[in-house]
VEXNUBA-219733 format. One line per 5 residues: number of its first residue (from 1); their letters; for each residue x negated, y, z of C-alpha. Coordinates in Angstrom, 3 decimals. Each point is the difference from the previous one (the first is absolute). Example, Ala and Ser with C-alpha at 12.3 -4.5 7.8 and 13.67 -1.06 7.14 Angstrom:
2
1> as> -12.300/-4.500/7.800; -1.370/3.440/-0.660
***
This chain:
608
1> xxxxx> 12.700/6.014/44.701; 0.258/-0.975/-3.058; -3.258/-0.759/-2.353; 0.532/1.638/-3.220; 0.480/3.161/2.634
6> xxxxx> -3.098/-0.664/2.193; -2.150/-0.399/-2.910; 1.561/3.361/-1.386; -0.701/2.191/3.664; -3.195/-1.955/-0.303
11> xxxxx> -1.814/1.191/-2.878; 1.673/3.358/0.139; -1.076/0.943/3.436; -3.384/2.006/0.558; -2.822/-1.179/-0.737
16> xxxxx> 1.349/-4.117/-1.279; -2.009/-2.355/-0.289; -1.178/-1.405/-3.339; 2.155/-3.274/0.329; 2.058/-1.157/2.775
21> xxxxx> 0.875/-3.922/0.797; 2.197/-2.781/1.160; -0.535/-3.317/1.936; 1.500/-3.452/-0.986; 0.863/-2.724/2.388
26> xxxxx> 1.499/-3.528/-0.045; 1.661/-1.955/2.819; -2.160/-2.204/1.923; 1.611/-3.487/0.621; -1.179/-0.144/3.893
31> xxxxx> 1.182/2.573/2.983; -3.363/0.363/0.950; -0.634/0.883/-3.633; 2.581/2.815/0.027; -1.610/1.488/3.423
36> xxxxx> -3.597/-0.101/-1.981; 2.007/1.659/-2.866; 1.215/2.881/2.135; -3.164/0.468/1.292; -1.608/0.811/-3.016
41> xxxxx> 2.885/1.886/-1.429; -0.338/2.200/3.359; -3.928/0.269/-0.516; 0.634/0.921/-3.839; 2.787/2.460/0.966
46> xxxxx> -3.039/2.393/0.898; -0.963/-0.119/-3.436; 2.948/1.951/-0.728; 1.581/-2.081/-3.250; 3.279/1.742/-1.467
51> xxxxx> 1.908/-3.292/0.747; -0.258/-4.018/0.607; 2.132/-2.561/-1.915; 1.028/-2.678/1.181; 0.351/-3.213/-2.195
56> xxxxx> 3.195/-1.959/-0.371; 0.197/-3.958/1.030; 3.364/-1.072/-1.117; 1.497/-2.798/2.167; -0.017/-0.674/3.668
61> xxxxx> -2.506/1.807/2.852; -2.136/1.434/-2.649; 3.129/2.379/-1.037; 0.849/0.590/3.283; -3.465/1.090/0.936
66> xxxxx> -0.190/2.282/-3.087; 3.210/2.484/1.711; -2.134/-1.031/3.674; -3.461/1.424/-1.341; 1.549/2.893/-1.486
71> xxxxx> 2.032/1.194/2.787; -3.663/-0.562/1.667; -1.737/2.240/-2.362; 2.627/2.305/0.130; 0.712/0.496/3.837
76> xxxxx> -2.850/-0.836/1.976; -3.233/0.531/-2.909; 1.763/2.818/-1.283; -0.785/-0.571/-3.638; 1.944/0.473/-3.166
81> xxxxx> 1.288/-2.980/-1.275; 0.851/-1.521/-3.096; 2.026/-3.165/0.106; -0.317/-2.048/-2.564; 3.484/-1.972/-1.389
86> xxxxx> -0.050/-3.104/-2.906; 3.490/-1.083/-0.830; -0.665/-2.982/-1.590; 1.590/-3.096/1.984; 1.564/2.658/1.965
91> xxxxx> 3.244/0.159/0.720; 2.105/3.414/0.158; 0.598/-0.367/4.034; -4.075/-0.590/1.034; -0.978/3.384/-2.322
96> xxxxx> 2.614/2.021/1.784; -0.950/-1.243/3.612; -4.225/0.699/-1.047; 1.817/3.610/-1.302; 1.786/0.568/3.139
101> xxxxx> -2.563/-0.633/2.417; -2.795/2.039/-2.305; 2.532/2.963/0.258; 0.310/-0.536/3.807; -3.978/0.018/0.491
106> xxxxx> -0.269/3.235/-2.037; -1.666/-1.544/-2.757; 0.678/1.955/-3.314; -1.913/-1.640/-2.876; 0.856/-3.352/-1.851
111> xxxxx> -2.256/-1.948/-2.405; 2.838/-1.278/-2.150; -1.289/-3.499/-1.306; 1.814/-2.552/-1.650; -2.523/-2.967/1.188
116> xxxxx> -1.470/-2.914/-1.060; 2.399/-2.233/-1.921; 0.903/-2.973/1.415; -2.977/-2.986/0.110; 2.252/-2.859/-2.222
121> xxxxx> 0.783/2.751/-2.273; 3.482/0.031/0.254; 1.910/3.018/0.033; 0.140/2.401/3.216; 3.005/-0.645/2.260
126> xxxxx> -0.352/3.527/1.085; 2.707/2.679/-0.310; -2.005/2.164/-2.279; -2.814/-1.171/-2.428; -1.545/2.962/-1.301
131> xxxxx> -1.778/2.780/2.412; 1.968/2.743/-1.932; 3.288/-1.598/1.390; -1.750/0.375/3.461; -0.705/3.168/-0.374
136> xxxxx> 3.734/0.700/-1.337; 1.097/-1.686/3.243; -1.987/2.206/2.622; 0.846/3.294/-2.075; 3.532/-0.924/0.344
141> xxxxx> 0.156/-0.982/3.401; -2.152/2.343/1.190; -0.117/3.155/-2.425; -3.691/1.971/0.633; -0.659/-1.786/3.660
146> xxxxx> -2.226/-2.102/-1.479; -3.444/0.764/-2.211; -0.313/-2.869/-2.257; -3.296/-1.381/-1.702; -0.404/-2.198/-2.492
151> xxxxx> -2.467/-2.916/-1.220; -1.791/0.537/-3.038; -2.420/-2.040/-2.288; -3.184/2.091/-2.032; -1.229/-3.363/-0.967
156> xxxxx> 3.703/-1.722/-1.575; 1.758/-2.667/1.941; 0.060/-3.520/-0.353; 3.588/0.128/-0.816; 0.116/2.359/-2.680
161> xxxxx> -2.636/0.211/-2.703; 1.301/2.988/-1.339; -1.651/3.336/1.678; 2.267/1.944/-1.490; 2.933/-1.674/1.597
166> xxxxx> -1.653/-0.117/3.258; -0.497/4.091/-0.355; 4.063/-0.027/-0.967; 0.885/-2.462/3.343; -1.919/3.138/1.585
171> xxxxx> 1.865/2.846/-1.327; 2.964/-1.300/0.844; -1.121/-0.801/3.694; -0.630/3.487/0.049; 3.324/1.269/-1.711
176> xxxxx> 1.687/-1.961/2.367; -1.686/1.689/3.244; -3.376/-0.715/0.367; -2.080/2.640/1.801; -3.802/-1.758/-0.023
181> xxxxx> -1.547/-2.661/-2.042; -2.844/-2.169/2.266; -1.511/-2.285/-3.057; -2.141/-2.977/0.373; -3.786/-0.331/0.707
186> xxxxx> -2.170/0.394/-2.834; -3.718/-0.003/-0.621; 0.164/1.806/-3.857; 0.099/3.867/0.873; 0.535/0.808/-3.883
191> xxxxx> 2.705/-2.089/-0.477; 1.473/1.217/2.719; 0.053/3.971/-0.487; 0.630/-0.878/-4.119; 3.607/-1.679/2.105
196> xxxxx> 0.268/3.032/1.756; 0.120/2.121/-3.054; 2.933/-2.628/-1.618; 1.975/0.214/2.990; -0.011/4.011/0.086
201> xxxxx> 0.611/-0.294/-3.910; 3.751/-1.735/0.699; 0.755/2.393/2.519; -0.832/-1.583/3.304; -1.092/2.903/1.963
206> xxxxx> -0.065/-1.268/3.320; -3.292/-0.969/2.332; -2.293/-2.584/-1.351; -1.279/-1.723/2.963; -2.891/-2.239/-0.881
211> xxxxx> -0.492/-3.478/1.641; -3.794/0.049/1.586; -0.914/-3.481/0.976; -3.745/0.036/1.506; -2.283/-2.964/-0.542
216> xxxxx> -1.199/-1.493/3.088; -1.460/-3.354/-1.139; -0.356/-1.174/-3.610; 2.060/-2.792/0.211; 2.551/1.606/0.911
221> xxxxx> -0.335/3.459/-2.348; 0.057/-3.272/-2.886; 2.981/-1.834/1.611; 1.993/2.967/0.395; -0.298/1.436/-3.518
226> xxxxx> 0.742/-3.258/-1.242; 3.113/-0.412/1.706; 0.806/3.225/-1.085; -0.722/-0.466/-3.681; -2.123/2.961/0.021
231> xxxxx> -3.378/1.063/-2.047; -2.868/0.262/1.704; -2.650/2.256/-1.861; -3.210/-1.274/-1.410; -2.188/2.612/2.513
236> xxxxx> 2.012/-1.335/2.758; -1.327/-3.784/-0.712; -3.265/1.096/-0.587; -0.328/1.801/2.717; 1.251/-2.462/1.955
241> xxxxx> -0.549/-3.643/-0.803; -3.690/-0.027/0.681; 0.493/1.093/3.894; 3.440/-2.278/-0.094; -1.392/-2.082/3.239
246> xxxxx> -1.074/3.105/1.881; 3.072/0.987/1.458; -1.328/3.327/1.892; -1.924/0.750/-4.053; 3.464/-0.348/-1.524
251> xxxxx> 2.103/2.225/2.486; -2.541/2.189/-0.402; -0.267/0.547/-3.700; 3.610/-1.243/-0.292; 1.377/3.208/2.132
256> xxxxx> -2.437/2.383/-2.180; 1.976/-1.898/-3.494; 3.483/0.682/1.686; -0.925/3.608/1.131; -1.474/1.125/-3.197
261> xxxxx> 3.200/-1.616/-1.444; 2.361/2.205/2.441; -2.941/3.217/-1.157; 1.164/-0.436/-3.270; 4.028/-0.458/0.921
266> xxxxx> -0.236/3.719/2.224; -1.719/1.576/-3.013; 2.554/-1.087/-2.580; 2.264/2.034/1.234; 2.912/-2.379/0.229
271> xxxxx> -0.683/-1.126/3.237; -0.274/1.676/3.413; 0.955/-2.799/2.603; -1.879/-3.519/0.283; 2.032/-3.041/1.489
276> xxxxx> -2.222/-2.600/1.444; 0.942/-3.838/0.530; -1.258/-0.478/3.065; -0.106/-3.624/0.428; 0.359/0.868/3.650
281> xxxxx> -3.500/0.797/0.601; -1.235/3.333/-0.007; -4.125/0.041/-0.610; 0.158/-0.291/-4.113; 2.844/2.570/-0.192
286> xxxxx> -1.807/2.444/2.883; -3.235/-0.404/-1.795; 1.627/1.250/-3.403; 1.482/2.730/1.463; -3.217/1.112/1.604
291> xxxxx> -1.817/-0.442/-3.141; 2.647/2.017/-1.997; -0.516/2.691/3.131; 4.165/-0.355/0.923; -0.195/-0.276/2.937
296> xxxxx> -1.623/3.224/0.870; 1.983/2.004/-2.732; 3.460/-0.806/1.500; -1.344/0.449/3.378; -1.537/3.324/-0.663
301> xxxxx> 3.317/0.889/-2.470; 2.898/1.772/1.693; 2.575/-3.159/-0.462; -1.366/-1.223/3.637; 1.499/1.028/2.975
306> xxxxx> 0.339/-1.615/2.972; 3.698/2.274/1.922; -0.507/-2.089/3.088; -3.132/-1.526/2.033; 1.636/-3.386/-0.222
311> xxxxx> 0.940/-2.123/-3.192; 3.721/1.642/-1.176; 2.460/-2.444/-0.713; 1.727/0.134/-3.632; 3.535/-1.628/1.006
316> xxxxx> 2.606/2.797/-0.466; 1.309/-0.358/3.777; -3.332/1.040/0.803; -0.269/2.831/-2.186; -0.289/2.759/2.766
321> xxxxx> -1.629/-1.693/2.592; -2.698/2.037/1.346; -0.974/-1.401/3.470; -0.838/-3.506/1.569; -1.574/-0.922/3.579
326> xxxxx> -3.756/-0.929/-0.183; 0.002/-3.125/1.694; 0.612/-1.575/-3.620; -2.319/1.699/-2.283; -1.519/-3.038/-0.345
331> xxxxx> 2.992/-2.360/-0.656; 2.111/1.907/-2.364; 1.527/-3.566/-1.150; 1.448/-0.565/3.352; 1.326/3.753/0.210
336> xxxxx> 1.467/0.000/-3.405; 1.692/-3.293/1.269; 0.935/0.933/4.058; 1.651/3.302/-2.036; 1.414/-0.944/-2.906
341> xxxxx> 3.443/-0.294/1.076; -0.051/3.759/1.008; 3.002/2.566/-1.152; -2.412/2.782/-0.294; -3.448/0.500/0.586
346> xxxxx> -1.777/3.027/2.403; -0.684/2.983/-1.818; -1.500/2.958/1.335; 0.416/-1.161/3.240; 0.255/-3.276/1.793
351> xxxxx> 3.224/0.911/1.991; 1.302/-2.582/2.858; -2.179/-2.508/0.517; 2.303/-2.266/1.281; 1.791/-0.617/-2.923
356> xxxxx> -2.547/-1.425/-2.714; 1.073/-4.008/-0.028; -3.339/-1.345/0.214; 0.942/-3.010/1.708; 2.266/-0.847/-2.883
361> xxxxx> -3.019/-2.363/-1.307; 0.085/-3.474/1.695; -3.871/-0.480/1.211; 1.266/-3.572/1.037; 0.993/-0.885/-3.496
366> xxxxx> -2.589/2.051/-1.584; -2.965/-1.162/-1.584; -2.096/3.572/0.935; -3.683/-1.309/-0.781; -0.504/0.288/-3.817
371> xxxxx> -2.526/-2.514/-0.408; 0.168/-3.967/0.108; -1.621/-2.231/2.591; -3.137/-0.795/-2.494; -0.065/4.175/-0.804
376> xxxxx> 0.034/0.773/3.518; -2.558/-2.733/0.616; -1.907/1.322/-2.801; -0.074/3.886/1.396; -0.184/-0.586/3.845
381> xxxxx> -1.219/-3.687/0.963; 1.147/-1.552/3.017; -1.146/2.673/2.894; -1.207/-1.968/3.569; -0.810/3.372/2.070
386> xxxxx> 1.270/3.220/0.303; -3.894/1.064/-1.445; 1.015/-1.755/-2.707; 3.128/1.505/-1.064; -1.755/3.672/0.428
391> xxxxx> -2.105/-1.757/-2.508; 3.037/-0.099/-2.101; 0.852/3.545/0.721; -3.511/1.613/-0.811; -0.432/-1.915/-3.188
396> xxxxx> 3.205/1.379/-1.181; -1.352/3.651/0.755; -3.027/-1.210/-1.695; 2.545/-0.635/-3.268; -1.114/-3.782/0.180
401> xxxxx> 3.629/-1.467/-0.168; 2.195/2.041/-1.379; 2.925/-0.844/2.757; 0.787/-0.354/3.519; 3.184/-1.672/1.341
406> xxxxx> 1.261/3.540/0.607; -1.505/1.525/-3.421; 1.128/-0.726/-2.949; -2.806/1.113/-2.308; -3.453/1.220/0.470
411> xxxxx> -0.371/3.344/2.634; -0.710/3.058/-1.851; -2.695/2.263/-0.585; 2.109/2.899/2.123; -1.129/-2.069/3.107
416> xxxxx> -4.004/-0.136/-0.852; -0.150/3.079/1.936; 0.597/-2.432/2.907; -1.479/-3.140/-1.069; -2.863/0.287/2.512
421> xxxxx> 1.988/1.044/2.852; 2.771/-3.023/-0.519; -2.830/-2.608/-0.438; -1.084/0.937/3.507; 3.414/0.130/1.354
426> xxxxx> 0.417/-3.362/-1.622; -3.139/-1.475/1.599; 1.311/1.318/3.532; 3.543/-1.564/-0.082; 2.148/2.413/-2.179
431> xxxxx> 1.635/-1.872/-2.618; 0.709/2.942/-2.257; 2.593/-0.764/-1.942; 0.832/3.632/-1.807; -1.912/3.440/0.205
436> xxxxx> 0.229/3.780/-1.592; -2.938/3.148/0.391; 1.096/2.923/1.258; 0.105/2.414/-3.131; 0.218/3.817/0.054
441> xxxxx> 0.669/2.210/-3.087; -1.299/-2.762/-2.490; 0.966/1.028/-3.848; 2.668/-2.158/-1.158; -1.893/-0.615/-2.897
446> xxxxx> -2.259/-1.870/1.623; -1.847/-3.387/-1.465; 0.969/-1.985/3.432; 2.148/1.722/2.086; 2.323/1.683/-2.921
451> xxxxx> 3.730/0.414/-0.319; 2.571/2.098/-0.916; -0.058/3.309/-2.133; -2.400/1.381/-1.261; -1.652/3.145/2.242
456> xxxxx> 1.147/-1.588/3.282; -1.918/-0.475/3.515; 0.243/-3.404/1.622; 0.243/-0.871/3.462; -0.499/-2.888/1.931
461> xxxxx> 0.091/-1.049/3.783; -2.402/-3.137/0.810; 1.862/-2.927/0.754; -1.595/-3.354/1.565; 2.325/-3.008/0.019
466> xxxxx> -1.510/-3.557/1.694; 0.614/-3.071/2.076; -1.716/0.001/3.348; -0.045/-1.609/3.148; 2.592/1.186/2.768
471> xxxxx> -2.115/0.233/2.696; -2.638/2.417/-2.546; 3.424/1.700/-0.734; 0.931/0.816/2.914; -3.430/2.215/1.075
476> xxxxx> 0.093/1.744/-3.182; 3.788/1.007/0.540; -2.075/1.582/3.297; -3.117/1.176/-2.245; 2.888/2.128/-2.725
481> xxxxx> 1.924/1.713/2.933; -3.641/1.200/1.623; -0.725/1.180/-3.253; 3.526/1.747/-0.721; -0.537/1.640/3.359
486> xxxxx> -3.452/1.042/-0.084; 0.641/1.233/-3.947; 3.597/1.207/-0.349; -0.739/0.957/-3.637; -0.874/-3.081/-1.155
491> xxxxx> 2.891/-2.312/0.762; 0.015/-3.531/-0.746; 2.967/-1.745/0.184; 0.746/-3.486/-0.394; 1.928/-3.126/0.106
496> xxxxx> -0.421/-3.602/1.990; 2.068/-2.522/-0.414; -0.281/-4.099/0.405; 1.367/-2.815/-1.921; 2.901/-0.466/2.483
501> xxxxx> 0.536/4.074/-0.407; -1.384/1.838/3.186; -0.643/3.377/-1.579; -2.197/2.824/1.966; 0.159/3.131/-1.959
506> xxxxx> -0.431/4.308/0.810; 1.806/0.679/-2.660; 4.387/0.377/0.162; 1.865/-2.468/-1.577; 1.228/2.449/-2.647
511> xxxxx> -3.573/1.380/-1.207; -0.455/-0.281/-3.570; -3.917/0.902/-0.279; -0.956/0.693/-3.595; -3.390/-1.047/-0.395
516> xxxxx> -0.785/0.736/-3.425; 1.359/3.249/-1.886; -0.449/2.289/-2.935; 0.122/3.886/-0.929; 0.948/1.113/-3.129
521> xxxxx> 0.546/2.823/-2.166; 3.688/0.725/-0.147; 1.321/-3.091/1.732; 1.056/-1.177/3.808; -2.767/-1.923/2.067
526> xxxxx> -0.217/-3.246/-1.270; -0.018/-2.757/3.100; -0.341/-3.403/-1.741; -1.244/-1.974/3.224; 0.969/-0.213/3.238
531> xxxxx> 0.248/-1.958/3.542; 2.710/-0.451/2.012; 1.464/-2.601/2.346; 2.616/-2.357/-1.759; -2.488/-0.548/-2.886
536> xxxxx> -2.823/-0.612/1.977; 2.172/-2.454/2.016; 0.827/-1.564/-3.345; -3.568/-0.507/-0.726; -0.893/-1.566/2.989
541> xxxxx> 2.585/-3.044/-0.720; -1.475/-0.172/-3.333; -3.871/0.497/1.052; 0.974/-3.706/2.805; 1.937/-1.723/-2.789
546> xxxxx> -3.493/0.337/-2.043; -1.962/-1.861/2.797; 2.397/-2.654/0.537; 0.485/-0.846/-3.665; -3.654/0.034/-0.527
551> xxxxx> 0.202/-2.641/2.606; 2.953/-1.648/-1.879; -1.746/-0.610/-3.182; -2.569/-1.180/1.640; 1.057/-2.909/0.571
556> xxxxx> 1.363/-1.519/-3.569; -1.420/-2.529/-1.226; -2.022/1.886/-2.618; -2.248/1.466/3.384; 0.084/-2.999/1.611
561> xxxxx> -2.313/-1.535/-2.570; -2.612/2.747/-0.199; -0.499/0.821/4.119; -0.224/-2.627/2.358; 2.754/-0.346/2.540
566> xxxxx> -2.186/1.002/3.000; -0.645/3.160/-1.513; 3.321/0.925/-1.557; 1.047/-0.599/3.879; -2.345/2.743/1.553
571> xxxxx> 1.452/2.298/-3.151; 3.444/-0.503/1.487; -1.131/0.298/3.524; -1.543/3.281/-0.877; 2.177/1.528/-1.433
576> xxxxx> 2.994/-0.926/2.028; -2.154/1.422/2.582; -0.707/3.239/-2.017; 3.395/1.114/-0.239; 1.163/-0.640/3.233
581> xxxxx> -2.427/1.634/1.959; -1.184/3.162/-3.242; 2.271/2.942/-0.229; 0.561/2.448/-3.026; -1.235/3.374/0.164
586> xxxxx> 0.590/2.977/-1.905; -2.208/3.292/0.511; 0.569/3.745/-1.439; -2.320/2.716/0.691; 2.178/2.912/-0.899
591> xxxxx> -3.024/2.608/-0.303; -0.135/-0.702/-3.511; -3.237/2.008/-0.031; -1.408/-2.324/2.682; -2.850/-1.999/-1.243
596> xxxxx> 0.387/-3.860/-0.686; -2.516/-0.575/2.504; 2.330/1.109/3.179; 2.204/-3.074/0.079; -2.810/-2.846/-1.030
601> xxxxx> -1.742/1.675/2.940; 3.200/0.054/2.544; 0.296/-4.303/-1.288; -3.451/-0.933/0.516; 0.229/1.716/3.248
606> xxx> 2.106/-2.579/1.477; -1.462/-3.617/-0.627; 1.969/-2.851/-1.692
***
């Protein structure tokens, strides 16, 4: 969606909040960089910001990876996303190819920049010098597609030393298409909302966004208004430069500056949205945003809504896709990517389950684990025992690492319900690797489970997903069919299967078993999660290519010089043993008014 029209809905809907806000974010020059990056985008994502941006690095793999992270904010994080576009230096063919794949990805919003000029001062060899001819260019070639922001400069600009020029260069942005103006940080709050007023006077109507750049340290809250040629207020430096080697003083009292700052912005009157530079970490800007109260406000406002349990994608092929298999709700990357290539999407119903391509993705030629040797080193060690990778599993449930080889991000509090139960199952053998409560009736408005429309009952069949040995496997198979037969009500069904692909199942090969589902006012049932067969067959090959690549980077060179060689050798030994001789399980109790306790009782029943 566009952002001129989210921030309209946005502070027209019931009860809006007093401001809403934006995130900036740069490129990181490593691959392991960009994986931290999405992380944090993906933990800031529940923070609920209007949009992202995305900063421009002309040349080389930094351009490439600006179209790359979009698409990634746009498909798989499902957040808004402004690109931004310089066209300085820039030839005519490189801004249409960053156009074309923005408009593939879904993305809608431009930051129209002309750039830095070039570093010998010589004159741009780029098609277009001016942002206005930019902007000129995307209207033409792509009418109303496209929203398009615009840079602007409260303080002056090097460049010009006329501000009334620089408030002309800005009208005529806007006369040429403009929809937003984002403006550079600032520190002088008058000086700012006296700009304001100028730019309204010349007839500039559209949103002022305001550039928020927290202070984190002092040296850098001084080098960064210096290279911005910015004022910084007397009460700021006084405030500040006797605490200037007390980092934790200065983020303190600097985030209580910048949020009286943004106070003063709200009650102006010109300004209802707040656009943070992130600098790619997310403590300075979350603590400003608690300290202004935001984050609460938009939560509490109706703007959020979350239509589906899982994370919606925003590319337009994926527009009306309403239902996904569970085994990934934990590794929406490698969905998005195993799927991507999809005509259509299931909606409403999964239909025949034979014909999703899963296997389309090339797990041979796929890097699947997300982190680098040294990250994966860093989050799970080097593992000698089987105790010690349930180690591994429980301190994950215990949301001390933030990732498992099979988890992207940190588990969620919908699973708390469980933790205790999946700790023990951990200790006994069961290497969980994915779990759901059974739910009956729950509002959908509510604070963990909630989704959907407003009014609506939520329902949920538990679901226990974990890697376990076959021989333990095989006498629970024996332990679910007692249980079916002695309680005919309570039906669990499940699926078996081993790396080579033995499957035991009681359920047909064409059951589609919705395990999650919604009931609202005036609509069908919604089904947004399910099990079935193929998928889970999918998974499997997925869940073994994990292991053995875990192995893989295991041995670079980078491991190699932090473990000792006889001890990366009884990692591999271990876990080559693992998955040959541990199976994947899936379990559904389909009395969805069962309590949780009935399966974790049925599991430790039979001893691993």
């Amino acid at each position: 969606m566009k952002i001129a029209e989210k921030l309209k809905l946005a502070h027209a809907c019931a009860n809006p909040p007093p401001a809403t806000f934006s995130f900036e974010f740069f490129v990181p020059k490593t691959s392991q960089g960009v994986q931290n990056l999405y992380d944090r985008m993906d933990r800031m994502y529940d923070l609920n910001p209007i949009f992202v941006d995305i900063t421009w690095n002309a040349g080389g793999r930094s351009s490439t990876l600006t179209n790359e992270m979009v698409y990634t904010a746009q498909s798989t994080l499902g957040l808004e996303t402004c690109m931004h576009l310089t066209c300085t230096n820039m030839p005519v063919s490189l801004i249409d190819e960053a156009l074309e794949k923005a408009y593939a990805s879904g993305c809608q919003n431009i930051l129209a920049l002309r750039g830095d000029p070039p570093l010998d001062g010589s004159e741009s060899t780029g098609d277009f010098k001016y942002a206005k001819d930019l902007i000129s260019y995307i209207r033409k070639k792509y009418g109303d597609h496209f929203n398009i922001g615009i840079a602007a400069y409260p303080e002056g600009h090097p460049e010009e030393e006329s501000d009334d020029n620089l408030l002309q260069y800005l009208k005529e942005k806007t006369d040429v298409g403009a929809d937003f103006i984002i403006t550079q940080m600032f520190y002088d709050v008058d000086n700012f909302i006296d700009w304001c007023a100028q730019v309204r006077k010349i007839g500039v109507n559209i949103p002022i966004i305001p550039g928020i750049m927290p202070i984190s340290t002092y040296a850098a809250f001084i080098r960064r208004a210096k290279w911005s040629e910015i004022a910084i207020p007397q009460h700021f430096l006084d405030a500040l430069d006797p605490i200037k080697e007390d980092d934790y003083a200065v983020r303190e009292i600097g985030t209580q500056l910048v949020a009286d700052l943004c106070q003063k912005l709200i009650d102006s009157g010109y300004v209802n949205h707040l656009h943070f530079y992130t600098m790619n970490l997310e403590k300075s800007t979350l603590m400003l945003l608690e300290k202004l109260n935001l984050v609460d406000c938009v939560k509490d406002s109706a703007l959020v809504s979350e239509d589906l349990p899982w994370r919606k994608s925003l590319h337009p092929n994926r527009s009306k896709e309403s239902i996904r298999p569970i085994f990934w709700q934990n590794r929406k990357y490698s969905y998005i990517s195993r799927t991507s290539g999809w005509d259509e999407f299931p909606n409403g119903r999964w239909g025949d389950s034979r014909s999703p391509a899963f296997g389309d993705i090339d797990l041979s030629a796929s890097q699947l684990l997300r982190q680098s040797p040294k990250r994966a080193f860093e989050l799970w060690g080097c593992p000698q025992t089987l105790d010690d990778l349930a180690d591994i599993f429980v301190k994950y449930l215990n949301k001390e690492t933030n990732a498992l080889p099979w988890s992207d991000g940190p588990i969620g509090s919908d699973t708390d319900i469980l933790k205790a139960s999946l700790i023990e199952l951990n200790r006994k053998g069961y290497f969980t690797l994915n779990s759901q409560p059974a739910l009956s009736a729950v509002r959908s408005n509510d604070k963990v489970y909630g989704w959907g429309p407003k009014n609506g009952f939520l329902y949920q069949k538990q679901y226990l997903e974990f890697l376990v040995h076959k021989d333990v496997a095989a006498k629970l198979l024996e332990a679910v069919e007692a249980h079916n037969t002695a309680d005919s009500t309570g039906v669990i069904t499940y699926y078996v299967v081993d790396k080579t692909g033995n499957l035991s199942t009681n359920s047909k090969d064409e059951d589609i078993n919705a395990v999650t589902w919604g009931v609202f006012p005036g609509e069908e049932i919604l089904q947004p999660t399910i099990v079935e067969k193929n998928s889970f067959l999918a998974w499997k090959d997925e869940v073994y290519h994990l292991l053995d690549e875990w192995v893989s980077i295991y041995k670079s060179k980078a491991i190699q010089e932090l473990v000792p060689q006889e001890q990366l050798e009884k990692f591999y030994e271990m876990l080559a043993s693992f998955s040959d001789n541990y199976v994947l399980c899936n379990l559904v109790n389909n009395d969805f008014t069962s309590a949780n306790s009935v399966m974790f009782q049925l599991l430790e029943s039979v001893s691993a």
